[in-house]
Every structure is written in structure tokens, then in C-alpha cells.
BAFI-3210 file (N, C-alpha, C; in Angstrom, 3 decimals, decimal comma, padded with zeros to 6 digits):
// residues 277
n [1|2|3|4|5|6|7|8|9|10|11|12|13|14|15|16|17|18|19|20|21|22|23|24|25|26|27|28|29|30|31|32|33|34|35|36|37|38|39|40|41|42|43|44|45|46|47|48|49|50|51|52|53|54|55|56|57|58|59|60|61|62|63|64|65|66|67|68|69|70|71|72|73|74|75|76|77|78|79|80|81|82|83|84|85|86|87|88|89|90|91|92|93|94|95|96|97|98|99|100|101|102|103|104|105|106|107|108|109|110|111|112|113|114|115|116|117|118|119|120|121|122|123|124|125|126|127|128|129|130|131|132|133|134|135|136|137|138|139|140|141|142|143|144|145|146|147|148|149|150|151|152|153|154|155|156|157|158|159|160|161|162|163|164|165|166|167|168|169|170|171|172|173|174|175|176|177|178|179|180|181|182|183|184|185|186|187|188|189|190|191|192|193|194|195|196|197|198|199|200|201|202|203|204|205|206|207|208|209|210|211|212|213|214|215|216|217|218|219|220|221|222|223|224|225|226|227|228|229|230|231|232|233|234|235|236|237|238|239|240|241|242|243|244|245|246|247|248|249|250|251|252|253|254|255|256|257|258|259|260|261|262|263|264|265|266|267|268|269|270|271|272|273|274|275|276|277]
n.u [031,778|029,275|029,873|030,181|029,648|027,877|025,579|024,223|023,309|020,541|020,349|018,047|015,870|012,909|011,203|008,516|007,462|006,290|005,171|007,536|008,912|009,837|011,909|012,179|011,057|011,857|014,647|015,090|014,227|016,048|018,167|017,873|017,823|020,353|021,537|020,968|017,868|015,257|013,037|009,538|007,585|005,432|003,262|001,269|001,065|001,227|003,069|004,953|005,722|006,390|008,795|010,838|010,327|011,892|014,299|015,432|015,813|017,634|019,931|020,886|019,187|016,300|013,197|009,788|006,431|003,056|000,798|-001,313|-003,594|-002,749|-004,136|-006,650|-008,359|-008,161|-006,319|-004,338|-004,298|-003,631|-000,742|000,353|-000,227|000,421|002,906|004,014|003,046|004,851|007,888|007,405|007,865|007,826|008,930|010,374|008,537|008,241|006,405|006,268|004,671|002,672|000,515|000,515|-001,234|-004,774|-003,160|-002,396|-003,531|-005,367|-007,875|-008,782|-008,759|-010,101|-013,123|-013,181|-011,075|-008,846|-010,188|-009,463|-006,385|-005,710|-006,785|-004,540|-002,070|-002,400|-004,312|-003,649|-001,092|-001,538|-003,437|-001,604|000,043|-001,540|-001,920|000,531|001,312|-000,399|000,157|002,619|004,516|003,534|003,729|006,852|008,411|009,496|010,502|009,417|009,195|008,023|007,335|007,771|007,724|009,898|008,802|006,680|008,066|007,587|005,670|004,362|004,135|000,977|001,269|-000,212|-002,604|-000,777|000,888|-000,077|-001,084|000,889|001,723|000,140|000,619|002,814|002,514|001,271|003,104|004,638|002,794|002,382|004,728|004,675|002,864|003,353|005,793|007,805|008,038|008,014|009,791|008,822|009,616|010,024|011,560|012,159|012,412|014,242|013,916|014,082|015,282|013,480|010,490|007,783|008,296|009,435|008,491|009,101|012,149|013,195|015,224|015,852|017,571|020,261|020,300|018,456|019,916|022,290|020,920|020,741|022,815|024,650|024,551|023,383|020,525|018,163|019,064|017,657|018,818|019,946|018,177|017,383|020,023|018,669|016,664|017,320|019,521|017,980|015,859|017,922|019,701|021,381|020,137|018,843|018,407|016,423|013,357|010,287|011,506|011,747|013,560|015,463|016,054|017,768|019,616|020,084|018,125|015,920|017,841|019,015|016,381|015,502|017,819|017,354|014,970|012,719|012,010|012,888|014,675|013,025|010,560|009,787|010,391|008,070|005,464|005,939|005,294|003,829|002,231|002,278|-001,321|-002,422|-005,315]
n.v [004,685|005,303|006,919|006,130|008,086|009,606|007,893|007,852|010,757|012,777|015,486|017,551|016,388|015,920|015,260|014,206|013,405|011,754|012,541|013,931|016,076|015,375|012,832|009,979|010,794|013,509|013,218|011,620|013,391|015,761|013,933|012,882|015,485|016,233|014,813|016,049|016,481|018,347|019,006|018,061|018,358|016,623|016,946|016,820|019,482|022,907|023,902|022,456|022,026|024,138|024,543|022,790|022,734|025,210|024,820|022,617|024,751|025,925|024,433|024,501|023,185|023,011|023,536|022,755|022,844|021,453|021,042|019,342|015,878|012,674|010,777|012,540|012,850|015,032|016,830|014,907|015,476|018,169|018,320|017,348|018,518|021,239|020,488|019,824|021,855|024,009|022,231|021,416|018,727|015,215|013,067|011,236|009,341|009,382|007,536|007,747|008,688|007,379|005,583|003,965|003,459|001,370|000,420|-002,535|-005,488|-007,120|-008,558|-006,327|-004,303|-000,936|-001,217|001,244|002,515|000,715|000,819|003,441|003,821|001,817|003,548|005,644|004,063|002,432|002,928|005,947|005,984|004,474|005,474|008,247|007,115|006,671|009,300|010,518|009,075|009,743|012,652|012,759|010,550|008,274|009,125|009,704|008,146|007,178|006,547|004,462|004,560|002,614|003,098|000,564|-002,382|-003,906|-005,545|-007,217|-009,255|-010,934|-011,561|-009,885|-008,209|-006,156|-004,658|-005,458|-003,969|-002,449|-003,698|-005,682|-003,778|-002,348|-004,944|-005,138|-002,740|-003,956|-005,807|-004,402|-002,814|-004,615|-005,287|-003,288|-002,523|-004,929|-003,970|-001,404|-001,406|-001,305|001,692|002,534|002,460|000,439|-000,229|-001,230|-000,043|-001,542|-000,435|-001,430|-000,947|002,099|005,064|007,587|009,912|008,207|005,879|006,044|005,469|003,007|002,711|004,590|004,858|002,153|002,229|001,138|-001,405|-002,663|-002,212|-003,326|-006,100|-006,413|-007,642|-005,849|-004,288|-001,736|000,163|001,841|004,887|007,524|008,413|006,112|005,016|006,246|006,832|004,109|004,713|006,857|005,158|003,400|004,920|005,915|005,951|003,749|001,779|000,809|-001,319|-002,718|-003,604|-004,159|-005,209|-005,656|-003,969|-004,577|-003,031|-003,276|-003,410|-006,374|-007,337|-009,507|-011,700|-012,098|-012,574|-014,852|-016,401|-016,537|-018,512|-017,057|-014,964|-011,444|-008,565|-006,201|-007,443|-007,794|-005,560|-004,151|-005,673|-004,546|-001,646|001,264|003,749|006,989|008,426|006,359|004,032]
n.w [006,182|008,670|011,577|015,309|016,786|015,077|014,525|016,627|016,924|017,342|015,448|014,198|014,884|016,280|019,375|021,594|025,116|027,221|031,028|031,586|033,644|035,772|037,327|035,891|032,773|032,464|032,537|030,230|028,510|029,111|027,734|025,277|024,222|024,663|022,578|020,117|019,361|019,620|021,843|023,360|026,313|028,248|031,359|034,389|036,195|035,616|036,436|037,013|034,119|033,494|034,669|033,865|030,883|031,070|032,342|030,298|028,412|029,475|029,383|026,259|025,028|022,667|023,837|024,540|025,683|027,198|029,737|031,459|031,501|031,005|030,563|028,931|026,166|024,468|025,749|024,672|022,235|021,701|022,705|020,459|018,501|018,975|019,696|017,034|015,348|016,325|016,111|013,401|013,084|013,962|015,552|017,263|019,681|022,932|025,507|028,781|030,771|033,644|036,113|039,277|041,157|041,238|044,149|045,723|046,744|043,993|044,429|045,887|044,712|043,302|040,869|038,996|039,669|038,813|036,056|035,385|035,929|033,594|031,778|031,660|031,822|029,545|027,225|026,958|025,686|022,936|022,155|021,844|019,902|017,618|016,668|016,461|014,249|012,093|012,000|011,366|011,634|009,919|007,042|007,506|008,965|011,704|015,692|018,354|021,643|024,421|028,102|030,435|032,555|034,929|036,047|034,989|034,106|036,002|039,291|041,519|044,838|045,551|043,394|041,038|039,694|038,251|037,168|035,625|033,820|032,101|031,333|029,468|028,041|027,270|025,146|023,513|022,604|021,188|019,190|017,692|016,403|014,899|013,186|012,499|011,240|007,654|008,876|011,488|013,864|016,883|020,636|023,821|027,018|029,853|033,431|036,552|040,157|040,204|041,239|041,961|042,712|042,462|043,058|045,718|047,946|047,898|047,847|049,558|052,678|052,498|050,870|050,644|051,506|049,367|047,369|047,449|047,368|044,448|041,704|040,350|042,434|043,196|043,349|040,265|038,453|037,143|034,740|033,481|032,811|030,618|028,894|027,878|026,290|025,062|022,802|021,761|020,354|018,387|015,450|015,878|017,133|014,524|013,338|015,382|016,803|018,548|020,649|024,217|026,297|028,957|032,065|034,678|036,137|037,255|038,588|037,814|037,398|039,651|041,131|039,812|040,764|043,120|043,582|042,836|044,771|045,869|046,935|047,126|046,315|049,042|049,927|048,931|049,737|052,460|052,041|051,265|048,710|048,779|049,306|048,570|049,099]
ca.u [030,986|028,764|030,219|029,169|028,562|026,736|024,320|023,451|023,144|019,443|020,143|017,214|014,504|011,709|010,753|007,447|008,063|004,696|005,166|008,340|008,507|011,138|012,917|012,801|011,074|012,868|016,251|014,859|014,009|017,596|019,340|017,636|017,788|021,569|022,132|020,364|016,683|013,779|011,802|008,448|007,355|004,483|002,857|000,099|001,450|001,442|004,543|006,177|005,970|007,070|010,176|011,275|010,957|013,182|015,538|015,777|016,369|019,187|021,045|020,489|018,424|014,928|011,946|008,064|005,868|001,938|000,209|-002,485|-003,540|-002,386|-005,675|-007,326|-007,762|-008,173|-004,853|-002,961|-004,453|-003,049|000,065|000,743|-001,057|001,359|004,622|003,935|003,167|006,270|008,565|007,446|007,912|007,305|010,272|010,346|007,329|008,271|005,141|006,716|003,416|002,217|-000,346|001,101|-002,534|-004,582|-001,990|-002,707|-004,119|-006,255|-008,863|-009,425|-008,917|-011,599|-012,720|-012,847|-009,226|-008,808|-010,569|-008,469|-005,400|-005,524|-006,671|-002,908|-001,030|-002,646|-004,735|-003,268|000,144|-002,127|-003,688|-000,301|001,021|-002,119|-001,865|001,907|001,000|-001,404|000,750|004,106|005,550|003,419|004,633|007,968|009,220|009,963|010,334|008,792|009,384|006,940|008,088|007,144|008,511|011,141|007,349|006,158|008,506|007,194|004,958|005,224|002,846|000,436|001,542|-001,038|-002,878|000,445|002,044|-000,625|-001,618|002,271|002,117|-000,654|001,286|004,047|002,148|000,509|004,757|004,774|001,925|002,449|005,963|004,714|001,664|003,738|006,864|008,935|008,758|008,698|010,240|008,145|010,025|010,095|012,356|011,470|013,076|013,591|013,567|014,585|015,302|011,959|009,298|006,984|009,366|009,967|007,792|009,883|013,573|013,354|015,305|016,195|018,003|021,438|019,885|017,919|020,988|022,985|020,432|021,347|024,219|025,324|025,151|022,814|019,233|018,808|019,163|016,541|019,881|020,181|017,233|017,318|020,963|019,066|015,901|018,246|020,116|016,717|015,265|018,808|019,576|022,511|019,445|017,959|017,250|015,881|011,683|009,260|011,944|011,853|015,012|015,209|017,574|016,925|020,526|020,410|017,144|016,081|018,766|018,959|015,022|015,382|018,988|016,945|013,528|011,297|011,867|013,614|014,163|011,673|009,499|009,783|009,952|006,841|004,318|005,558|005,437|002,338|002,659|001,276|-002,658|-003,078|-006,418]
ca.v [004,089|006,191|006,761|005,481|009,959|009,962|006,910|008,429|012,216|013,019|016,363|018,490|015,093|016,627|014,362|014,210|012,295|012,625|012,495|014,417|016,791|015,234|011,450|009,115|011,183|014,575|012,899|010,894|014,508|016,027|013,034|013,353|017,168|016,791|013,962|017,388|016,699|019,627|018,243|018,499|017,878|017,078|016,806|017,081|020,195|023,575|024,702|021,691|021,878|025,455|024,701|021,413|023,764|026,362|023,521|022,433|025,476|026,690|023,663|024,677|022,424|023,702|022,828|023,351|021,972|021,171|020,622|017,939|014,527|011,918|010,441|013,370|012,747|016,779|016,680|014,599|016,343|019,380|018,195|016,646|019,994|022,053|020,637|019,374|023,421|024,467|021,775|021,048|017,139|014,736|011,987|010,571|009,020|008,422|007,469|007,327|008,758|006,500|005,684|002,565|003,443|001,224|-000,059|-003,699|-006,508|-007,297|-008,665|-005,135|-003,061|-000,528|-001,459|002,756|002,863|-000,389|001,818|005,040|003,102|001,636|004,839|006,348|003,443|001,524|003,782|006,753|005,805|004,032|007,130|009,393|006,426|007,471|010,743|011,025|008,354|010,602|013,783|013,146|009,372|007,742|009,716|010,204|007,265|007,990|005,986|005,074|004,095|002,877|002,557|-000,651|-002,276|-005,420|-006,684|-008,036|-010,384|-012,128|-011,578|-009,196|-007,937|-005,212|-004,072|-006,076|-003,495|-001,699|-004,640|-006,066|-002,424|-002,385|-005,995|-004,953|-001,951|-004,354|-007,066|-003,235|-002,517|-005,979|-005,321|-002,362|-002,641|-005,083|-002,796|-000,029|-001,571|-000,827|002,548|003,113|001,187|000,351|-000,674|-001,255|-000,208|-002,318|-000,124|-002,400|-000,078|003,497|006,472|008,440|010,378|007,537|004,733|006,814|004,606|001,310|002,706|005,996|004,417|000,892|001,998|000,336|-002,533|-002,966|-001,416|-004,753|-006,923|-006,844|-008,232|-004,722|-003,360|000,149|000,466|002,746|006,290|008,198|008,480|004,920|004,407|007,509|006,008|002,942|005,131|007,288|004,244|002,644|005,834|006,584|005,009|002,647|000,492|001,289|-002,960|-003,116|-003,143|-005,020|-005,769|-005,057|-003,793|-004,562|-002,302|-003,276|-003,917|-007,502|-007,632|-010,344|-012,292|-012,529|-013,141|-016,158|-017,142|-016,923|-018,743|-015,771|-013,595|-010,517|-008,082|-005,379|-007,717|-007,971|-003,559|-003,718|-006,186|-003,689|-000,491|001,898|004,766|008,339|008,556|004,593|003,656]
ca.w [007,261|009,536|012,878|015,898|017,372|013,988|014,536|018,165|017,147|017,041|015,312|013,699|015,120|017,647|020,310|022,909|026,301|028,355|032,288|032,000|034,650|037,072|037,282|033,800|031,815|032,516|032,650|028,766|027,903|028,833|027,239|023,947|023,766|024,781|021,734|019,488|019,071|020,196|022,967|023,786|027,754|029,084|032,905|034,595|036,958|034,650|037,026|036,730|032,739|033,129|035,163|032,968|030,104|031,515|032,335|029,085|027,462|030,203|028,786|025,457|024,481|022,366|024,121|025,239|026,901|027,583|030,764|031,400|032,163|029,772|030,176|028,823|024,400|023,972|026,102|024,056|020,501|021,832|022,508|019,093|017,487|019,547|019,058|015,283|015,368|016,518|015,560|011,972|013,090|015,483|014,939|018,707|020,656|024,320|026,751|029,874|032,161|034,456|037,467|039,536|041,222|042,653|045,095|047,129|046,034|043,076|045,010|046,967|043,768|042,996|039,672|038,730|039,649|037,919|034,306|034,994|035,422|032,234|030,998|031,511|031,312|028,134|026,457|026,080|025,029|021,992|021,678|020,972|018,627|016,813|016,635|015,594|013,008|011,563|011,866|010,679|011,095|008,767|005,932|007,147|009,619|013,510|016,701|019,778|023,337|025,445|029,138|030,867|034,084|035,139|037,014|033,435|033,765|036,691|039,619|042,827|046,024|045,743|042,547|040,465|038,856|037,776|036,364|034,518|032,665|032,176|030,684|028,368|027,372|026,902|024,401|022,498|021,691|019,756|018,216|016,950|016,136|013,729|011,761|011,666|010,783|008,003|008,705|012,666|014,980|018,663|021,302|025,397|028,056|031,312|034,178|037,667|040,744|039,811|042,297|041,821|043,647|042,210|043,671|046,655|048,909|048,165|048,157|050,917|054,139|052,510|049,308|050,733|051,435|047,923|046,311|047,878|046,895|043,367|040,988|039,808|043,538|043,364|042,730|039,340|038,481|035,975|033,486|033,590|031,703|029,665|027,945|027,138|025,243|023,717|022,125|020,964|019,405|017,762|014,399|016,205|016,985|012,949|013,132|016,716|017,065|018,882|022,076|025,730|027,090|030,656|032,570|036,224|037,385|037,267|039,406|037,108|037,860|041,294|041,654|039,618|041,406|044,880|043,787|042,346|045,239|045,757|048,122|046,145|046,540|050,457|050,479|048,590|050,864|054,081|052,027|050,685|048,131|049,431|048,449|048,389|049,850]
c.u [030,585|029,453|029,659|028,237|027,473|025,432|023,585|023,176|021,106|018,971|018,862|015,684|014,095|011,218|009,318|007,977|007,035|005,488|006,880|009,267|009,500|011,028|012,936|012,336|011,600|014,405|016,111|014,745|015,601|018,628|018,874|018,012|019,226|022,182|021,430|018,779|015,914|012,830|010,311|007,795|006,156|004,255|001,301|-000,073|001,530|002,755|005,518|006,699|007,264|008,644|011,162|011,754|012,038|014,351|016,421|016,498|017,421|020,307|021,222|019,481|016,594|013,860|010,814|007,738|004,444|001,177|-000,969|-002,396|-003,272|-003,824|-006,512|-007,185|-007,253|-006,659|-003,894|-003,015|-003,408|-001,972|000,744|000,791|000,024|002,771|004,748|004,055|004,423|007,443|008,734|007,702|007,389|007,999|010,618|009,386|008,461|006,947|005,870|005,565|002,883|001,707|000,723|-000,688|-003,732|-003,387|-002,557|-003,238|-005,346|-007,796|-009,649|-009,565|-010,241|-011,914|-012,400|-011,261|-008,751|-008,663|-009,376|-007,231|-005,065|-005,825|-005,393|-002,091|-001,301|-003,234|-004,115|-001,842|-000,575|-002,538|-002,717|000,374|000,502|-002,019|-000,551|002,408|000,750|-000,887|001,818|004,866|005,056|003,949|006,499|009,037|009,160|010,312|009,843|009,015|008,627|007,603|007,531|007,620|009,273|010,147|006,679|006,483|008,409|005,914|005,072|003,699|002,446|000,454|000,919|-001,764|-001,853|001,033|001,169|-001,258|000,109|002,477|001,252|-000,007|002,606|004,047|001,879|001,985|004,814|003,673|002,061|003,486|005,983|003,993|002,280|005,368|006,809|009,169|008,757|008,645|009,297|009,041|009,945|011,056|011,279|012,670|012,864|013,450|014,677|014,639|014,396|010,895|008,514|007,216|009,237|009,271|008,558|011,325|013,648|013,472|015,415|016,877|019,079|021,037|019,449|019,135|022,093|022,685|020,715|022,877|025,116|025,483|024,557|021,385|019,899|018,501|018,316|017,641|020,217|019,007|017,179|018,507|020,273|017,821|016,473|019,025|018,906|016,272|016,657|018,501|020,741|021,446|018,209|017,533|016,361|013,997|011,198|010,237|012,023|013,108|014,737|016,572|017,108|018,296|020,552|019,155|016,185|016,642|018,759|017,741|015,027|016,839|018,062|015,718|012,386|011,234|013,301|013,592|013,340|010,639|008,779|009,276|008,340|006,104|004,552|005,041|004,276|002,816|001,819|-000,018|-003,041|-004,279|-005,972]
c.v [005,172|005,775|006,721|006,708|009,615|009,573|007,126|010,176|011,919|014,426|016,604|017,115|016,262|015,302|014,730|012,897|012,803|012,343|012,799|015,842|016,795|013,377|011,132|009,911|012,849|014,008|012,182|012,429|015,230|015,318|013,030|014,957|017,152|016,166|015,085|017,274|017,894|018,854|018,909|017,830|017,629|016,562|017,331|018,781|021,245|023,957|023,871|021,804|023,049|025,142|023,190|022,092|024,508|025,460|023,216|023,423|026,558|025,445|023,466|023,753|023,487|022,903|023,501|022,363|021,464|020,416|020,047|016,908|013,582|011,244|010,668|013,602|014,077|016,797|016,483|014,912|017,386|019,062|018,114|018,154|020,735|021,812|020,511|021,410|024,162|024,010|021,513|019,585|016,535|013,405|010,238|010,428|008,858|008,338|006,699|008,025|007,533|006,813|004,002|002,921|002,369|000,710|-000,990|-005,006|-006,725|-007,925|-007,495|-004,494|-002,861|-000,665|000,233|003,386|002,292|000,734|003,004|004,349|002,742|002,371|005,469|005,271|002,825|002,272|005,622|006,886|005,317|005,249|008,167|008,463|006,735|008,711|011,299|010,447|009,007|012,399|013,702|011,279|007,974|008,015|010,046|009,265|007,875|006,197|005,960|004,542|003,701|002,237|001,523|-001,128|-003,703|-006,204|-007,317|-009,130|-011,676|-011,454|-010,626|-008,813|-006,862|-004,357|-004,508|-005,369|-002,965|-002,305|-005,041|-004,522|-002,682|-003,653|-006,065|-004,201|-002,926|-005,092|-005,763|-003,112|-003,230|-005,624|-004,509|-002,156|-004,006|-004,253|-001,673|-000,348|-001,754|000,552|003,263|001,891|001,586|-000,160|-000,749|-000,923|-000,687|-001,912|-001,371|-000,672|001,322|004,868|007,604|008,791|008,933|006,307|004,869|006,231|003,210|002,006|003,529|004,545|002,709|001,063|001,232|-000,890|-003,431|-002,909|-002,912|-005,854|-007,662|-006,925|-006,851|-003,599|-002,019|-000,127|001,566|004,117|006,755|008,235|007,590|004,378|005,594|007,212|004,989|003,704|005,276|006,380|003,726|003,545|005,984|005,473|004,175|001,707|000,509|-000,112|-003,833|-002,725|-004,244|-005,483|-005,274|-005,108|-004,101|-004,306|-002,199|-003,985|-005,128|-007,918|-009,077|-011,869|-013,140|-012,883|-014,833|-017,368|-017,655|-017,575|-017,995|-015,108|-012,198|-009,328|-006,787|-005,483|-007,572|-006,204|-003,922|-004,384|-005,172|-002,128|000,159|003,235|005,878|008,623|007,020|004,858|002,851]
c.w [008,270|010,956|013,969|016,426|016,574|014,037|015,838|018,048|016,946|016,131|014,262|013,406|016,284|018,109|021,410|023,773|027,149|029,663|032,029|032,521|035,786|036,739|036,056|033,018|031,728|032,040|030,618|028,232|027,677|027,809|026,047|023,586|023,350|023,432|020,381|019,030|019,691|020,928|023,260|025,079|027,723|030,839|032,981|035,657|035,766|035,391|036,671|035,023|032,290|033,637|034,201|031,524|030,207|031,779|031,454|028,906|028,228|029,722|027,602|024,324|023,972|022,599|024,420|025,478|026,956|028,552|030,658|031,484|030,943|029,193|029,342|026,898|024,249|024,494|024,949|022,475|020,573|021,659|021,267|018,432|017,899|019,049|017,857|014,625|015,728|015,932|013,845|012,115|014,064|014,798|016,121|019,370|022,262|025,455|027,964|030,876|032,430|035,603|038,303|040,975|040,657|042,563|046,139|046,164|044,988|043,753|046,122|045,996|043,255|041,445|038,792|038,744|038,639|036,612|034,791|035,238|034,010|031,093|030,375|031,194|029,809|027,214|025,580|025,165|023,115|021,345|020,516|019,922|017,298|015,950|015,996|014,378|012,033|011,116|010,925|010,443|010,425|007,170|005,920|008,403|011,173|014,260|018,104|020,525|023,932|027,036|030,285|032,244|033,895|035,778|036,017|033,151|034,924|037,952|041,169|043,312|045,598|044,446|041,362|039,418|037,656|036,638|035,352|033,520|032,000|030,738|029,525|027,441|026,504|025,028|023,113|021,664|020,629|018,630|016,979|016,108|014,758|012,568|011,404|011,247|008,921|008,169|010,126|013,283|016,479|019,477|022,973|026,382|029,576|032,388|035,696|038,570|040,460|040,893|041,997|042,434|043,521|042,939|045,042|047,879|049,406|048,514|049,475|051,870|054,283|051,196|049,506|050,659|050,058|047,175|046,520|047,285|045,528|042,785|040,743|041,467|044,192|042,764|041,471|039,706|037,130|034,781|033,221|032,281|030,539|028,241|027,107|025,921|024,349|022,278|021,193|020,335|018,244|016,480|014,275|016,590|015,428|012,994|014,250|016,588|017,299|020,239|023,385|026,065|028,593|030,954|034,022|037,036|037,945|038,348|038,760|037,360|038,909|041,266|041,108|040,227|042,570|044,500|043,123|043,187|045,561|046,818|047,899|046,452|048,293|050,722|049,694|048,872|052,114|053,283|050,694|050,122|048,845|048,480|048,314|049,438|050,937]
res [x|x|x|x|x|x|x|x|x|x|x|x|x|x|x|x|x|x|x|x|x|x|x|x|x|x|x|x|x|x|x|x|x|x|x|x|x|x|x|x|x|x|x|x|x|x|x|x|x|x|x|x|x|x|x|x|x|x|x|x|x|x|x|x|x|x|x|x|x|x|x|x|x|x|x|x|x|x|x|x|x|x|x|x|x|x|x|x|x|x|x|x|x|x|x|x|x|x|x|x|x|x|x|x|x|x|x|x|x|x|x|x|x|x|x|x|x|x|x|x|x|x|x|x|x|x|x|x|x|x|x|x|x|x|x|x|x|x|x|x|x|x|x|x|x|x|x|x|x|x|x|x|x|x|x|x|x|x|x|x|x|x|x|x|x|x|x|x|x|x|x|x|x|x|x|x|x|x|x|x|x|x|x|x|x|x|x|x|x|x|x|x|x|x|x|x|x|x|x|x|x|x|x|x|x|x|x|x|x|x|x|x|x|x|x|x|x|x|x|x|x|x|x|x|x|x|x|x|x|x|x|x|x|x|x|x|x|x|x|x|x|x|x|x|x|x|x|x|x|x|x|x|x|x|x|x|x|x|x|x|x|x|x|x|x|x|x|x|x|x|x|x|x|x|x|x|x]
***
């Protein structure tokens, strides 16, 4: 009987994880590398790629990198072209880049934001499922991640565009997770609020408070969700595809204990991300 290390090693798999650079998908990048796969980063920052890289490979982990917008097809060719070029595989999808852009109500949103929104969040994740289809895990199996949110599962202020690209991305997992099943698995992690620059508008200067709010006690931590990828790419979930994990610290929970609201919801009607209109 395979052991349980065994069914969580990732050794001599290569992984891509777009938007990871710093919080979930840096920390999904570390936590695969550390379980033995070869990572491949990307961002939209060439410094940040560079220093994520170097990261990596001071914890011995083997990685690179490629800078650019997820948006951007030529972008995400390269990528593929690049690491498939280096690695000789491509075993692990993760699309964790994201816009949560616009920001306010659906009735103010610009529709141009609206399209490039769903550029990064819906399209190009479709895109790279393509593309690594086509490279390596049609002929030879893989898995993929796509990272979604705990707002899919019901309804919150200002965050309208976000959630519904999010909830599209969510319905694309199922889909796909059946056409390309049996030989890669799709799946969802649905983070609730996570300690992240991106976040960093709702928790900064109310995290105790939020962190109270829920059943488990603490808003999350970027390694929080990174455990639950790792588990879903490994081959301890080999019969798992097509489900949304939701790892949101019981946020869930409580919204439907109190009515449908939450106190998330309350930080996010007072509170505006940096660059919102």
C-alpha cells in the first residue's frame, strides 16, 4: 500500500502557478516545490518574478519564472513554451492571478473594466488549460487548480464584478473537469478572507475583529490555502475532480448562522481597494 508521504510527494512533476509573486500563489509555489515538483512563476512585475525565483531556489527548490500580464495570449504561450522548455513537462496547472477590479457596485461598473476583468479572471485561466492540454497533459495526464473565492457561494457589497468572474471561473472547473476527465483532474479552491496585499484593504486595522468573527477564530494565511492545493494536485486526492474546496475558516458558516451577513461583508461596504475609481 502506497504511503500517505508517497501519495503527497510531487517528485520529478513541474508545476506553473500564474500571479505568484507574493501571498497564495508564492506560498502554492513554495508548498509544491517543497512536496518536490519544479515550479514555474509567473507575475506581472519582472522584479518580482526575479525575486520569487531566487526564493525558490534558496530553498532548494528548481524554479523560473516569466513576467507579464495573464491577460496577454503571447504571455501565456511563452510561459507554457518556456517552462515545457526547461522542464520537459507541465504536470500542475495552478491559475491563481486575479483582478478583483472594478470595485463598487454593478450598476457603476465600467463596462471596459467589466471585459478586462474577465479577461484575467475567466479567460485566461481557459487559455493555459489549453495550452498545457496541447503541450503535455493530454498525452500524459496532469492537474489543475483554479482559484476561486468563499463569495460564489453567496452574495456581498461592492465586490460584484469579482465574484461573478470568480463564479464563472467556478462553473468553467466543472466543465472542464468533465471533457478532460479521465486523464486530468480540474478542481477549485474557494479561499474566504486571506492575509494579502490584494485583501489588504478589508483586513489592515480590523483583522482582530474579522479574525473573531469566525468559527475557527483568525482570518487566513497564504499557507492555508496552499496545504489545501497541494492536497488536490497530489495523487491523495487521485478520485477528487470537478469540486470546490472552500477553506474560509468557517466564514460560511457563520454567514448563514447570522442571516447571510458577515462581518467581511460590513469591512467591505466601508472599505475601497488602492486604484478603485
Amino acid at each position: 500500500m502506497t504511503s500517505g508521504a508517497e501519495q503527497h510527494a510531487l517528485d520529478g512533476r513541474a508545476a506553473l502557478v500564474t500571479g505568484a509573486t507574493r501571498g497564495i500563489g508564492l506560498a502554492v509555489a513554495r508548498r509544491l516545490g517543497a512536496a518536490g515538483a519544479a515550479v514555474w512563476v509567473t507575475g506581472r512585475d519582472p522584479e518580482g518574478v526575479r525575486r520569487a525565483v531566487g526564493e525558490l531556489g534558496k530553498a532548494g527548490i528548481r524554479a523560473g519564472g516569466t513576467a507579464g500580464d495573464v491577460a496577454d495570449p503571447a504571455h501565456l504561450s511563452a510561459c507554457v513554451s518556456e517552462l515545457t522548455g526547461t522542464f520537459g513537462r507541465l504536470d500542475v496547472l495552478v491559475n491563481n492571478a486575479a483582478t478583483n477590479q472594478p470595485y463598487g457596485p454593478l450598476m457603476e461598473a465600467d463596462p471596459d473594466r467589466w471585459t478586462a476583468a474577465f479577461a484575467t479572471n475567466v479567460e485566461a485561466p481557459l487559455r493555459l488549460v489549453q495550452l498545457a492540454w496541447r503541450a503535455w497533459m493530454g498525452g500524459h495526464g496532469g492537474s489543475v487548480v483554479n482559484i476561486c473565492t468563499e463569495g460564489t457561494h453567496g452574495v456581498g457589497p461592492n465586490v460584484g464584478a469579482y465574484v461573478t468572474g470568480k463564479a464563472a471561473l467556478l462553473h468553467l472547473t466543472r466543465q472542464l473537469a468533465g471533457e478532460l476527465a479521465p486523464r486530468v483532474r480540474v478542481n477549485a479552491v474557494s479561499p474566504g478572507l486571506v492575509r494579502t496585499e490584494m485583501a489588504r484593504f478589508v483586513w489592515e486595522g480590523a483583522e482582530q475583529r474579522l479574525g473573531e468573527s469566525l468559527p475557527l477564530g483568525r482570518i487566513g494565511e497564504p499557507e492555508d490555502i496552499a496545504e489545501a492545493v497541494h492536497w488536490l494536485v497530489s495523487d491523495a486526492a487521485r478520485w477528487v475532480t470537478g469540486t470546490d474546496l472552500l477553506v474560509d475558516g468557517g466564514t460560511r458558516v457563520r454567514a448563514a448562522w447570522q442571516g447571510g451577513s458577515s462581518a467581511v461583508h460590513e469591512q467591505l461596504r466601508q472599505s475601497r481597494p488602492p486604484g478603485s475609481a
